[in-house]
Every structure is written in structure tokens, then in C-alpha cells.
N, C-alpha and C positions, 0 to 999 in steps of 0.2 A: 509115237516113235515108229520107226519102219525098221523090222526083222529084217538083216540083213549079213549072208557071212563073206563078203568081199573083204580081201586084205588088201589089196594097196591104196596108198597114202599117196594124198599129194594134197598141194594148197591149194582148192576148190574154187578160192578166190579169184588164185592168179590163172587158172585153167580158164574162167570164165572170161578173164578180158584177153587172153593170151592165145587166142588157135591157131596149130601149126603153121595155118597156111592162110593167108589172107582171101576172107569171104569170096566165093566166085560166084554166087549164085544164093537166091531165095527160097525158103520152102515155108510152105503152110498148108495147115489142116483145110482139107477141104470136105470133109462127110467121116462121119463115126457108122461101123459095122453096125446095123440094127437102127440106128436113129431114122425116124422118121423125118423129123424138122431137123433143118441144119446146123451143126454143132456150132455153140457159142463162141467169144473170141477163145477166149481160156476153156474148153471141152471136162467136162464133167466124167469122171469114167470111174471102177471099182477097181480096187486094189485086188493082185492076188488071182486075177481075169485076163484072159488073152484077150483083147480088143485088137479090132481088124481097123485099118484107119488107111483114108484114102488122102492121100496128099497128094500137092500142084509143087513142080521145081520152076522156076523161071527163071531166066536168065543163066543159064548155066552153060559152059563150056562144053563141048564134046570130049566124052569120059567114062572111062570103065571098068568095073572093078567091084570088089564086095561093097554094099552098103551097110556102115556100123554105126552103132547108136552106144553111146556115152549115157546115163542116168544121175543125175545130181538131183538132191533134195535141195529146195531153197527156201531161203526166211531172211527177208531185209537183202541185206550184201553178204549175205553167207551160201556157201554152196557146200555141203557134204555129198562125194563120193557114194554112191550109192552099186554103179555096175559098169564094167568098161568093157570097152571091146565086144557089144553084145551086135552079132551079125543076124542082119535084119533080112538081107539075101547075097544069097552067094555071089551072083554077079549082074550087074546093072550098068544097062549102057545108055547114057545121056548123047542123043543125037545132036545137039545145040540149039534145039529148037525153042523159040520165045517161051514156050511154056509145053511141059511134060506131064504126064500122069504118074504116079505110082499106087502101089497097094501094098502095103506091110501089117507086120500083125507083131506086138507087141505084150507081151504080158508083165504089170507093172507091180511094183512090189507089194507085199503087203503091209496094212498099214492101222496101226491104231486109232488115228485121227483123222481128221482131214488134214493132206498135205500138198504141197506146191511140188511138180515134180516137171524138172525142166530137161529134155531129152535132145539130145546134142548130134546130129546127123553130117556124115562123114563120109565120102569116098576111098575105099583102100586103106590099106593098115597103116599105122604107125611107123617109121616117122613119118613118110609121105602121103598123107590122108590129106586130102581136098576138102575142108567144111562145105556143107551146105546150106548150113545154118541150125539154127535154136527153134525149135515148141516147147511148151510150156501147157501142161493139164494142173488138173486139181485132181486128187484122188482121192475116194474115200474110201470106208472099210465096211465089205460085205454084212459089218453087225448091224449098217443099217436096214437093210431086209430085213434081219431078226425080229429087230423092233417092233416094225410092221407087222410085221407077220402076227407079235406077240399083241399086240393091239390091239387083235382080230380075231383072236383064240373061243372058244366058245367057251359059259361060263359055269359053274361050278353044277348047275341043271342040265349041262349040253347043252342049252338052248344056241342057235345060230347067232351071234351078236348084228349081225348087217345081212342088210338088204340090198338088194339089185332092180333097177325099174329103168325101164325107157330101152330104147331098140337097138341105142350103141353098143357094141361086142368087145372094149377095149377094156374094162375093168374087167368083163366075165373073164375073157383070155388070161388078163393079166394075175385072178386072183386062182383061177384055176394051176397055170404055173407054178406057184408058189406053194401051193396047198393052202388058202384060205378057204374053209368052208364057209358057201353063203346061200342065202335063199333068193332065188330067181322070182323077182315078185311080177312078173310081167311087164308089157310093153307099156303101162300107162301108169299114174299114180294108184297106189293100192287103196279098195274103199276102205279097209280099217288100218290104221296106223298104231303099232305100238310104242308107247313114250321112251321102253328102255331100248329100242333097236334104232342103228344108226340106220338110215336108208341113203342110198347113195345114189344120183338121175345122172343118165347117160341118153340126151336126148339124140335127135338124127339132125344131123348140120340144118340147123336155119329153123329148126322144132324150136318151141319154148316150151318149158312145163308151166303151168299155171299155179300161181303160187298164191294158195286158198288163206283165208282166215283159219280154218282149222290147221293147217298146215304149218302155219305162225305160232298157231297157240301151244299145240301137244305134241310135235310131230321134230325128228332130229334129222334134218335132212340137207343133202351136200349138193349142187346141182354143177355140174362141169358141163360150160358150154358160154360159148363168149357172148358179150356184149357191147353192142354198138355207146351206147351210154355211161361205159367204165373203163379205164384205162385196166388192160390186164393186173387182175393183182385176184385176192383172195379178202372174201366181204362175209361178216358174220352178221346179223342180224335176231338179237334174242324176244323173245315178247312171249310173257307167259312163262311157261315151262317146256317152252318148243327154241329150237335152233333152225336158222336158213342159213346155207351157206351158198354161198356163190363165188365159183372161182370160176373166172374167166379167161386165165391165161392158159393154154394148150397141153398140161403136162400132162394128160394121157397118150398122146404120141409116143413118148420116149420111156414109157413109165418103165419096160422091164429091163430097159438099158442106162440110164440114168438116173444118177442115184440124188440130183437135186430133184428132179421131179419124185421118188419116193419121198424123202423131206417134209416136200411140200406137201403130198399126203399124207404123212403125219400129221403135221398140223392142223391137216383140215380134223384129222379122227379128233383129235384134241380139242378145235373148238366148238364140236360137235357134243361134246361133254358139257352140262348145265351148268356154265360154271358163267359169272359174269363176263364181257369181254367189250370191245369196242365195234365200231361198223367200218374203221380205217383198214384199207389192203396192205397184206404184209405180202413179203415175198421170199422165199427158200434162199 
């Protein structure tokens, strides 16, 4: 559910097939503040978060005036009301050019679940507001860091739960951020491996780690880094009382902005845990 203390009503429905002023123009997300790879069609972002977002107008008439953003939640054909009239900037002038830039910065509600949050863009106030069209994110809620975080906690000895190995800087960055304590096991596989510690491989673009017979048998280890051989996804592999994982798809790029890509590191923490599983790719 999305905490929310907006009082006006209206029928969310008819809002959505109904705008003031007939479409003169397109807009679409074109880059998320912090993302590395380019945000997806439908953009993943935290509830509760200023997100910075760069958007393309095209096709737009010569126009100027505040730019405001409308917020509906949506599910099926239903739209609730969520924030109106929220002014994105004071004043913005479309020259008519084929295609415009902009940069706004949004901060979207908070949210208990994951939800659909469909963000309505508009020239000038009410009645006379020019639409510029409809995006449309998915939002999720900051407790999914927690989790993570909680995942990673050290255990009832202090001992460090996870390890760190290989020369990539994107996990250390990203667990340092957060406050995950871990152990920096060096640039290469460690010679002794312990069964209860997760180890996590960050090799250097186009590196492989070598993935030993012991490394199969006793060893709980997650290796992020693609393969010419797998379609992007996330592959477990058990044998013995050892875990291999391999995830191939890119989600350390976005990881401390993207909260599919945390997700998906869940997952992996989890199928790093001894527990049966398959060798099929899932994906966040």
C-alpha cells in the first residue's frame, strides 16, 4: 500500500483516458540518475527516493510554462490518485525542436510493496495544461536493502559471513555503502576456502575464474561475470556440499541504484545456501 495524505478525489479512470488537452507531444525516459546501463522499458527505482531522471520530448510544439507531474498508482484499469499538481520545474521552454532534452528529479512515494506508479507530465496549470504524455516506473520499497543488508549480518561469533576475491571494485564499493562488513580475500581465488562463508568473484572484464574440483565440492561461491555460452540469467550448480553460481546478466552496474538488481542478489545469497536447487536461470 503507498502512505499517502493527498485529499482530492477524482475518478482515476476517467483522468486517465480523459486529458485536458489533446497529446501534442511524446516523452520518454531516457537514463536514470546513477544507472550505469540504460534504464529498462518500465525503470526500476525506490520508493521514498529523489530520483534524478533524464527524459527526451519529441514532437512537441513551441511552449512554456511550469512543468507538472500528476502520480497515479495503477493495477489493471484502475488508477488511484496518489499526488497532483506536483511541479517538476518552474519554467520550461520547448523550442519545437524534433526532439528536446530535459532533467527533472522526482521523489516517489513510499511504498510497502512493489507498485506500478504511472507519472502524468504536463505543461502549465490547470485548466490549461498542455499533456506531454504518460511514464510509467515500478517502485519498490527501501526494506529491500534491509534484507540484504540482513543477509550479510555477521553471525552470532562476529565471524565475517562473505568474502570478496577477484579485481572488480563494484561489490566492494557497493557493500562498503551500505555497511556490509566483509573480508577482502584478494585478487585471485583464496588457497583455503571455508564451507560456511559465502565468497562472492568479481573478475576484470573478459577474466575468467577457474572453476576447480575443489571449488565444486566444498566451497559456496557466486561468480558475476558474463558468458558468451548462456543466455543472461542466474545458474546454480551444486555437487557435494559446495555451490557455484554464475550469474551472467550485468546487475553490478546498477546495483546501488536498482533495486531489481539487489533482488537478484538475494537470490543468488540464497541459492548459495546448501540447500537443493536446479541449474535452470531465473531472473529478478
Amino acid at each position: 500500500m503507498i502512505s499517502s495524505h493527498n485529499t482530492f478525489r477524482v475518478c482515476a479512470f476517467l483522468a486517465l483516458l480523459c486529458p485536458a488537452v489533446p497529446q501534442a507531444a511524446t516523452v520518454q525516459v531516457a537514463g536514470l540518475q546513477g544507472y550505469i546501463q540504460a534504464a529498462p522499458v518500465i525503470p526500476a527505482v525506490f520508493g521514498n527516493r529523489e530520483q534524478g531522471i533524464d527524459l527526451e520530448v519529441h514532437g512537441a510544439s513551441p511552449l512554456k510554462g511550469p512543468l507538472v507531474a500528476d502520480l497515479f498508482q495503477v493495477s489493471g484499469e484502475l488508477a488511484l490518485p496518489l499526488v497532483a499538481n506536483l511541479r517538476l520545474m518552474d519554467s520550461v521552454s520547448l523550442t519545437g525542436a524534433p526532439f528536446q532534452p530535459l532533467h527533472v528529479s522526482i521523489k516517489f512515494p513510499d511504498v510497502k510493496q512493489r507498485a506500478q506508479i504511472l507519472v502524468r507530465l504536463s505543461i502549465g496549470g490547470a485548466p490549461m495544461a498542455t499533456a506531454l504524455g504518460d511514464l510509467h516506473f515500478d517502485v519498490f520499497p527501501v526494506s529491500v536493502t534491509k534484507e540484504l543488508t540482513g543477509l550479510l549480518q555477521p553471525g552470532a561469533d562476529s565471524s565475517v559471513p562473505v568474502a570478496l576475491f577477484g579485481p572488480g571494485r563494484k561489490l566492494r564499493v557497493f557493500f562498503g555503502a551500505i555497511g556490509v562488513r566483509f573480508e577482502d580475500a584478494g585478487l585471485h581465488v583464496p588457497g583455503e576456502l571455508e564451507p560456511k562463508r559465502f565468497y562472492l568473484a568479481e573478475p576484470a572484464p573478459g577474466q575468467e575464474i577457474p572453476v576447480t574440483q575443489e571449488l565444486k565440492n566444498t566451497a559456496r561461491v557466486a561468480i558475476f561475470a558474463p558468458d558468451p555460452s548462456l543466455p543472461p540469467g542466474i545458474y546454480a550448480e551444486h555437487q557435494g556440499s559446495g555451490v557455484v553460481v554464475q550469474v551472467t546478466e550485468p546487475l553490478l552496474d546498477n546495483l546501488g541504484v536498482d533495486p531489481r538488481a539487489q533482488l537478484a542478489l538475494i537470490k543468488v545469497i540464497h541459492l548459495l545456501n546448501p540447500q537443493p536447487s536446479t541449474q535452470n536461470p531465473s531472473s529478478p
